[in-house]
C-alpha positions in Angstrom: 0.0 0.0 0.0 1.5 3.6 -1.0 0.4 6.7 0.9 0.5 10.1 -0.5 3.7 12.0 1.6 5.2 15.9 1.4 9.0 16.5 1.0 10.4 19.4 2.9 13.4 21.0 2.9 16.0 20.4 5.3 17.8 24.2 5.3 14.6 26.6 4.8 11.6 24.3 5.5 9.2 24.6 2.9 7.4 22.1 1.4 8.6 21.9 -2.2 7.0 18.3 -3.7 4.8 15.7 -3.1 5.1 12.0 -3.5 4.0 8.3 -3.2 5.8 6.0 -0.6 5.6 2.3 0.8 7.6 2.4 3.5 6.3 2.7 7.2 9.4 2.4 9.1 11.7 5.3 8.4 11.4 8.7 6.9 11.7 9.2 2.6 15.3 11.6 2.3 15.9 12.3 -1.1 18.2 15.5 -2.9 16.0 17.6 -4.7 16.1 21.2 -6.2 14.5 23.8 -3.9 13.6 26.7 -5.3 13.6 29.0 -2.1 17.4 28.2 -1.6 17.9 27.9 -5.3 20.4 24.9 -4.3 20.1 21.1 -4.7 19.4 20.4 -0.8 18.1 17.8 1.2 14.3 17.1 1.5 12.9 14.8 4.2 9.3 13.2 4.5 6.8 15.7 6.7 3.9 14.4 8.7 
């Protein structure tokens, strides 16, 4: 079963992009562009 999850940025905080994840366990981390910091940073699964 996927669930629907937000990405956030690690440095500034805002929630950039949205996507579809299986796993329960531990939080989705993935590098993605941010447009705030205009930097490839960090973004981490939000509630």
């Amino acid at each position: 079963m996927t669930k629907k999850v937000a990405l956030a940025c690690s440095h500034c905080g805002t929630r950039n992009y949205s996507t579809a994840s299986k796993k329960e366990a531990e939080r989705l981390e993935l590098k993605k562009f941010c447009n705030t910091c205009n930097a490839h940073t960090l973004h981490r699964e939000t509630k």
